[in-house]
TIGU-406029 format. One record per atom (N, C-alpha, C): residue number from 1; residue in one letter; atom name; x, y, z. Coordinates in pm, 1 decimal, always signed. Layout:
<r NUM "A" "CA" <X Y Z>>
...
END
This chain:
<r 1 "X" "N" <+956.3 -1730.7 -1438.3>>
<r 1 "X" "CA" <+1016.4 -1610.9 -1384.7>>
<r 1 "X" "C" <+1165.0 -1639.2 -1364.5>>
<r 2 "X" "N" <+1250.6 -1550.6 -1423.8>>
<r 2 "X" "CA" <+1368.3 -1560.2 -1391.7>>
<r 2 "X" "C" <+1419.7 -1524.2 -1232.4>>
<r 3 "X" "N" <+1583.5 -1604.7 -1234.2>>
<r 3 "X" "CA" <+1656.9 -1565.7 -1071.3>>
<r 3 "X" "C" <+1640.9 -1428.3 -1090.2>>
<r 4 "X" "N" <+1661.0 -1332.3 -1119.2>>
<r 4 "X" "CA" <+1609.1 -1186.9 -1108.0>>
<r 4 "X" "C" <+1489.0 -1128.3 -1073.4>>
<r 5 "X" "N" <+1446.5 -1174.5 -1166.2>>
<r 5 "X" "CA" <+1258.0 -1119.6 -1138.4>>
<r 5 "X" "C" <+1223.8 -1177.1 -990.5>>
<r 6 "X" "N" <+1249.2 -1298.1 -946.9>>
<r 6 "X" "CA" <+1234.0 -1339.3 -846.9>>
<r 6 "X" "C" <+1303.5 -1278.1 -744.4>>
<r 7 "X" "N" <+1426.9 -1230.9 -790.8>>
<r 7 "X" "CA" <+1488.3 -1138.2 -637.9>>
<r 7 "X" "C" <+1399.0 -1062.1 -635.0>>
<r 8 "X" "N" <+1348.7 -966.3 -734.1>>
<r 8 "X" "CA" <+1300.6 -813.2 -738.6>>
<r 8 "X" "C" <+1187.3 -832.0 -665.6>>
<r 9 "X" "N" <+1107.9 -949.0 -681.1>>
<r 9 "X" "CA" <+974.3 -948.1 -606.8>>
<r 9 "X" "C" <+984.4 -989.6 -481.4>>
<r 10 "X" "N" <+1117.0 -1082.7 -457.8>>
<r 10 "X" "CA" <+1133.2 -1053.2 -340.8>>
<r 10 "X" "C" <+1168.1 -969.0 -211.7>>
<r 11 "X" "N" <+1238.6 -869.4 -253.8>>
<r 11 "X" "CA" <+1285.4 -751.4 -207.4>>
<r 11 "X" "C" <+1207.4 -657.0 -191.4>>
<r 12 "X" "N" <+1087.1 -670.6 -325.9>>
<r 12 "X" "CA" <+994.9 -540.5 -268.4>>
<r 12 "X" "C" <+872.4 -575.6 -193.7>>
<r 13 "X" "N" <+838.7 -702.9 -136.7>>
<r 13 "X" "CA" <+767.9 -783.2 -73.7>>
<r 13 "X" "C" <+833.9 -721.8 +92.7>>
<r 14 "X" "N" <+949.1 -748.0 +69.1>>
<r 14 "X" "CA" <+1056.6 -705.5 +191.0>>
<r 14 "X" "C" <+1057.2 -531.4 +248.7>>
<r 15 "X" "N" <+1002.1 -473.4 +149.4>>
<r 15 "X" "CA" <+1030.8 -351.4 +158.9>>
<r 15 "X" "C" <+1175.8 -305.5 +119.8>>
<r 16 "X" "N" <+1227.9 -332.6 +26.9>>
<r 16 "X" "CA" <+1348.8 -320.2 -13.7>>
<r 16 "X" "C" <+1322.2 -151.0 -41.7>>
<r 17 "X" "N" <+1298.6 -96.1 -120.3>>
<r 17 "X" "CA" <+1243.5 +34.9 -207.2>>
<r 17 "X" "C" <+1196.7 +180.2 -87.5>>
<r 18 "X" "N" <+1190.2 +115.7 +77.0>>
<r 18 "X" "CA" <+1141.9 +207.1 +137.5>>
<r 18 "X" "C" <+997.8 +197.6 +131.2>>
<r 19 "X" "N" <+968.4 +251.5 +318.0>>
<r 19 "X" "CA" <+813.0 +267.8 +312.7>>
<r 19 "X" "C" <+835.0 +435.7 +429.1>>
<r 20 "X" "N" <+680.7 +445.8 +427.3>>
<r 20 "X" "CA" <+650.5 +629.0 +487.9>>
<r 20 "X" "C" <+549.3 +560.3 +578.0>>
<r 21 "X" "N" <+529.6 +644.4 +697.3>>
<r 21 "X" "CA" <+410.3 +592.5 +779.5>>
<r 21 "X" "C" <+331.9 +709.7 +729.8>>
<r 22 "X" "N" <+216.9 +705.4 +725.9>>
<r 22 "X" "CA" <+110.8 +786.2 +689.2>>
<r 22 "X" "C" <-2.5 +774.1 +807.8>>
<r 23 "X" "N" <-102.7 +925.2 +868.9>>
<r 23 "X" "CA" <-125.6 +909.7 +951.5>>
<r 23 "X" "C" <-230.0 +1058.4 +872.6>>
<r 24 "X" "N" <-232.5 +1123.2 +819.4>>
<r 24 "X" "CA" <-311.2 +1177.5 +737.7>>
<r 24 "X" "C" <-401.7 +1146.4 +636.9>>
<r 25 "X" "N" <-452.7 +1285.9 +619.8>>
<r 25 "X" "CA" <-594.0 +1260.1 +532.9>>
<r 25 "X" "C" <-563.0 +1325.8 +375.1>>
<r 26 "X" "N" <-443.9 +1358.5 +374.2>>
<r 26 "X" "CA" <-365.0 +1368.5 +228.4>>
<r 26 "X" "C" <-386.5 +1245.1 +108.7>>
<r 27 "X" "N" <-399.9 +1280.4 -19.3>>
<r 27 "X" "CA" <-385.9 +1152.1 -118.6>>
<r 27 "X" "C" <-191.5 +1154.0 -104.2>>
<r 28 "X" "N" <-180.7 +975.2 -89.2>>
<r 28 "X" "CA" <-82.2 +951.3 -130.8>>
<r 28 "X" "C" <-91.8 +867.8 -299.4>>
<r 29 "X" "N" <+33.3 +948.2 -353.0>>
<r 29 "X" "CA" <+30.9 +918.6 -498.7>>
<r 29 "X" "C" <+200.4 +884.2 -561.6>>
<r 30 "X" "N" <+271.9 +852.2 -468.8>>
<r 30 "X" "CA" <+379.0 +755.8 -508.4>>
<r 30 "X" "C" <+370.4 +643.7 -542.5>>
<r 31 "X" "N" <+312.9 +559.6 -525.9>>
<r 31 "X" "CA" <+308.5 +446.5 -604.8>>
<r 31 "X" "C" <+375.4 +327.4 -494.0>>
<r 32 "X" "N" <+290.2 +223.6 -431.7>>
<r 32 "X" "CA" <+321.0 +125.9 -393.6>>
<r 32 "X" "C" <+334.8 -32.3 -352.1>>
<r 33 "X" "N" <+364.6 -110.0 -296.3>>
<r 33 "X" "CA" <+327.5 -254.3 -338.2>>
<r 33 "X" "C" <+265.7 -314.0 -192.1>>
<r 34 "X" "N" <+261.8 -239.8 -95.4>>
<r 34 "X" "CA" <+177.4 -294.0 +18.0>>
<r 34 "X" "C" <+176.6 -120.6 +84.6>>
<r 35 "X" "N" <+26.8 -176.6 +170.8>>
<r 35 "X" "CA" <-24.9 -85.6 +290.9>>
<r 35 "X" "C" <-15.4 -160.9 +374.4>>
<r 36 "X" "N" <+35.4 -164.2 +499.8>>
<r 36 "X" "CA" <+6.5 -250.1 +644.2>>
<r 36 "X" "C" <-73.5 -171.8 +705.8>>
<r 37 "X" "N" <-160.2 -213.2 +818.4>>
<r 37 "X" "CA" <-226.9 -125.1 +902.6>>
<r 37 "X" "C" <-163.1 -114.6 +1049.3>>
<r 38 "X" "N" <-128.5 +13.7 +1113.4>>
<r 38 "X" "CA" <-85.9 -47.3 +1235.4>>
<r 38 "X" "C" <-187.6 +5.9 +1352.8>>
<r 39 "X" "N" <-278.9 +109.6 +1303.9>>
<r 39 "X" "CA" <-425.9 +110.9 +1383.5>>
<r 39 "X" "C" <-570.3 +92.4 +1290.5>>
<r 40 "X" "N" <-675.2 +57.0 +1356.3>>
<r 40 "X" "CA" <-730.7 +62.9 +1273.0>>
<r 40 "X" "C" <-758.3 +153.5 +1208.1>>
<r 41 "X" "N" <-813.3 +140.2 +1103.8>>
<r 41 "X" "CA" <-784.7 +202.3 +958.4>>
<r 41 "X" "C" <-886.9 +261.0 +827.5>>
<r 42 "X" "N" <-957.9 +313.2 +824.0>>
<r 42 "X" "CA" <-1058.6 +348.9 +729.5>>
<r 42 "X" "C" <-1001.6 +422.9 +611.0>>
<r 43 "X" "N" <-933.4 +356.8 +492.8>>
<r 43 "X" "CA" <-944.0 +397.7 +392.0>>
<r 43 "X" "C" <-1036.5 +486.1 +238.6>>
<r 44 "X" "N" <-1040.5 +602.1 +234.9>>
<r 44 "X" "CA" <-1190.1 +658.0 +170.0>>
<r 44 "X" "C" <-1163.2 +621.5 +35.7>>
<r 45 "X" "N" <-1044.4 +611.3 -45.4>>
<r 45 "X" "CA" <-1018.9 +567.1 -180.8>>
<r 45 "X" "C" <-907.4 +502.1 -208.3>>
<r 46 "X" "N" <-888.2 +428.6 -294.1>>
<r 46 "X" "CA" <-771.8 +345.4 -332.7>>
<r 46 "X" "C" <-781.5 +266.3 -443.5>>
<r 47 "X" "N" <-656.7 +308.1 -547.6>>
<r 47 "X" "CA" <-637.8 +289.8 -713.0>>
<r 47 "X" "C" <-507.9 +234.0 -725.4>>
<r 48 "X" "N" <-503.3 +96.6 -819.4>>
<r 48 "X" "CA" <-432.8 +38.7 -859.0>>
<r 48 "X" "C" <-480.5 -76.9 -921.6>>
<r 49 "X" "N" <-363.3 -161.6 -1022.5>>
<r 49 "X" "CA" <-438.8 -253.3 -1085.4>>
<r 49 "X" "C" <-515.2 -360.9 -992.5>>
<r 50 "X" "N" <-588.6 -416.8 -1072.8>>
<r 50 "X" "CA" <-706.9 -549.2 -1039.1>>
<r 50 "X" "C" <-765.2 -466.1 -923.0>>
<r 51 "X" "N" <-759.3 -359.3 -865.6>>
<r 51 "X" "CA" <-815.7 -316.5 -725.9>>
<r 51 "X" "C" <-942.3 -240.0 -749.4>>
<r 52 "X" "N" <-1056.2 -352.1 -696.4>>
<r 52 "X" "CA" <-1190.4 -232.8 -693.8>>
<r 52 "X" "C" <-1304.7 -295.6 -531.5>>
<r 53 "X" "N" <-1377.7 -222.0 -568.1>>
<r 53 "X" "CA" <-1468.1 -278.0 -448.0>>
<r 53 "X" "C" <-1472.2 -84.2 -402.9>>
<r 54 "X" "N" <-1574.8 -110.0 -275.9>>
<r 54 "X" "CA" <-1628.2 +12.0 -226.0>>
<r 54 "X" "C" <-1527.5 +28.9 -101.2>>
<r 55 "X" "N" <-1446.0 +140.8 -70.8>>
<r 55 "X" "CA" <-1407.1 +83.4 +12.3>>
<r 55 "X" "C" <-1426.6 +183.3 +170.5>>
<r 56 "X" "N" <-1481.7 +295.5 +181.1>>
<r 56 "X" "CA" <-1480.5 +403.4 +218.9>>
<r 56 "X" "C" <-1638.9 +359.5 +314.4>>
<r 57 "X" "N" <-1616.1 +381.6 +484.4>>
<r 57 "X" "CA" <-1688.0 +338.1 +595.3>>
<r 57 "X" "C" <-1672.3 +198.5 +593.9>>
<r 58 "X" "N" <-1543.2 +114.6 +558.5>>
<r 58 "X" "CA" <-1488.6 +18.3 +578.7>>
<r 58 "X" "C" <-1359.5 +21.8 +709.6>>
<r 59 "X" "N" <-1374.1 -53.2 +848.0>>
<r 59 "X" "CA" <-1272.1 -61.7 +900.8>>
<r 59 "X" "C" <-1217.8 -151.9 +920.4>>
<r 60 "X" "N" <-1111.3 -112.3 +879.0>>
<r 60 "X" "CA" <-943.8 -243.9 +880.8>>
<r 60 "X" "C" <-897.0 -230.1 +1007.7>>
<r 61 "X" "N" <-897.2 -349.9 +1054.2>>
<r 61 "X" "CA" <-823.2 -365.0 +1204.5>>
<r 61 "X" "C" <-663.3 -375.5 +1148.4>>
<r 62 "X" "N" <-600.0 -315.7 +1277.2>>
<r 62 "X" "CA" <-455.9 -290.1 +1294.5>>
<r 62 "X" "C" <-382.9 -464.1 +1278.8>>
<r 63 "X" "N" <-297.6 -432.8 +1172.8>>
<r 63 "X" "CA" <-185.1 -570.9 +1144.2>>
<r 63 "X" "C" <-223.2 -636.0 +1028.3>>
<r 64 "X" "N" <-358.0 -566.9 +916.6>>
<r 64 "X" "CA" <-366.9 -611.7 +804.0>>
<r 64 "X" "C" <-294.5 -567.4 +699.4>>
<r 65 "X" "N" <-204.9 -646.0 +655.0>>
<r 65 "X" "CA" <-143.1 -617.4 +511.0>>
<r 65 "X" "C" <-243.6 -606.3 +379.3>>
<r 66 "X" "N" <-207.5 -463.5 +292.2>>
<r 66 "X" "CA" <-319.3 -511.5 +173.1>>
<r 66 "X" "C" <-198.3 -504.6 +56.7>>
<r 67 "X" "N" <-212.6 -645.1 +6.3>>
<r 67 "X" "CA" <-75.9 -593.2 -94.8>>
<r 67 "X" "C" <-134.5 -636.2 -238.1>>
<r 68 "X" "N" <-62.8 -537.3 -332.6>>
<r 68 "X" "CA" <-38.6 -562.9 -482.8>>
<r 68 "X" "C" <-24.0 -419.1 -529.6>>
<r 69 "X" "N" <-7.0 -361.6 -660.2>>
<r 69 "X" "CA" <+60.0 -216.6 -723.1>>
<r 69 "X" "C" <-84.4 -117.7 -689.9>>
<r 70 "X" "N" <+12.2 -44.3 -602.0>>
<r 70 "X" "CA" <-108.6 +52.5 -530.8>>
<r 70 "X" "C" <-78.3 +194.4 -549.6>>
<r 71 "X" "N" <-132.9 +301.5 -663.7>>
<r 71 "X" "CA" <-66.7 +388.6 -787.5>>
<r 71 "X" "C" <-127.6 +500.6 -647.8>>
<r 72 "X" "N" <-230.7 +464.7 -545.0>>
<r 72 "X" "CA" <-262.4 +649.1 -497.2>>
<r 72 "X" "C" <-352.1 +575.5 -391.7>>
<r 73 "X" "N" <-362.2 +606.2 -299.8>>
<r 73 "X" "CA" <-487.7 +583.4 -148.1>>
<r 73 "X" "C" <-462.8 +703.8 -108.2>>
<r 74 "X" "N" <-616.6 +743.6 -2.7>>
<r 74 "X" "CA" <-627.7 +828.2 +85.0>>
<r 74 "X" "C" <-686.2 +774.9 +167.5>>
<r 75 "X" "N" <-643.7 +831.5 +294.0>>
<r 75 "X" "CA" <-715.3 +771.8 +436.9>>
<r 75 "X" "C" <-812.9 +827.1 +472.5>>
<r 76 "X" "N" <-893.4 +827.7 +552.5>>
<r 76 "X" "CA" <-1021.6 +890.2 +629.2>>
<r 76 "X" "C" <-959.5 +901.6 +781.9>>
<r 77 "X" "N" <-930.8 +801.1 +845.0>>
<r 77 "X" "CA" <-845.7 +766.5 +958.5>>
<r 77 "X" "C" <-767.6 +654.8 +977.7>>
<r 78 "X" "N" <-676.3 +675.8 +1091.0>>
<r 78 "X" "CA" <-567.9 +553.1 +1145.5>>
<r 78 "X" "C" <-459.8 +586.9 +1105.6>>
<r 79 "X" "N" <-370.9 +476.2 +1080.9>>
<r 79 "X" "CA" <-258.6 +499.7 +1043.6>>
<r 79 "X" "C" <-233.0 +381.3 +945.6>>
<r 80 "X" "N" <-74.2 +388.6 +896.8>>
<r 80 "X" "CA" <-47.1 +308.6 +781.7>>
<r 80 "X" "C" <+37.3 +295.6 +779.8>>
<r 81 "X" "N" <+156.1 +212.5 +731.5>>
<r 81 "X" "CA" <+298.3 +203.6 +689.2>>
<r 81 "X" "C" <+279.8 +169.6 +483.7>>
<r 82 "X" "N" <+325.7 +289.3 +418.4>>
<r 82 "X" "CA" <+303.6 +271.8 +289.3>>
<r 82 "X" "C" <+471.5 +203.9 +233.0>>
<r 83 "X" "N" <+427.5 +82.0 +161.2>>
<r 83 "X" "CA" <+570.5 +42.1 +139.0>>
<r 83 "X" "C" <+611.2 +40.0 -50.0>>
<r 84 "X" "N" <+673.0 +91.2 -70.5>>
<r 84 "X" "CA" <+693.4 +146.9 -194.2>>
<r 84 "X" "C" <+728.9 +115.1 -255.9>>
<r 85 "X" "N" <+617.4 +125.3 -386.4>>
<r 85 "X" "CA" <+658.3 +21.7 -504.6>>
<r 85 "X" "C" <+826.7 +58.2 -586.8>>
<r 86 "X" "N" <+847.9 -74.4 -665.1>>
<r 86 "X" "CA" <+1005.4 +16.7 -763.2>>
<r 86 "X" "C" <+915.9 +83.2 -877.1>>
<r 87 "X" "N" <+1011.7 +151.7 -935.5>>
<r 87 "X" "CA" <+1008.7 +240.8 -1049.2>>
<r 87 "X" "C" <+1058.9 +190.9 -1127.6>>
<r 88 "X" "N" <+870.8 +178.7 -1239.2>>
<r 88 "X" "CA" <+939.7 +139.9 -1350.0>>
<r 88 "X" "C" <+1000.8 +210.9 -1462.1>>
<r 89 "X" "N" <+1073.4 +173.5 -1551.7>>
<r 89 "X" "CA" <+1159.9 +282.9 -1662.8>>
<r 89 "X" "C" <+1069.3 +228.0 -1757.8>>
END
């Protein structure tokens, strides 16, 4: 990996790109590289690469990070800090 690629992943690890708190039962479909939890948390769906499993009447306690390219989630309940992936060209 180049000194570049390595900033870029570092920065969006950082939240460089901006994040939204989410606290609804809306699909989010911006596209991002971590969810934190800051209550607990019941996620009903969630799409992105390598990402599968069941995940819906699952609860995430508050302060779990779930990270890697996360294209759309919807919540059931809690809350979230969605931190946003870059855009690729």
């Amino acid at each position: 990996m180049s000194a570049y690629q390595s900033d870029i992943a570092t920065q969006d690890s950082m939240g460089h790109q901006g994040f939204t708190l989410v606290t609804g039962t809306s699909a989010q479909t911006s596209g991002y590289i971590a969810i934190q939890t800051i209550t607990a948390t019941v996620i009903s769906s969630i799409a992105g690469t390598g990402i599968t499993g069941t995940w819906s009447g699952t609860t995430i306690p508050a302060g779990i990070t779930i990270v890697g390219k996360i294209s759309s989630f919807t919540l059931t309940s809690g809350a979230v800090i969605a931190y946003f992936a870059r855009a690729t060209t």
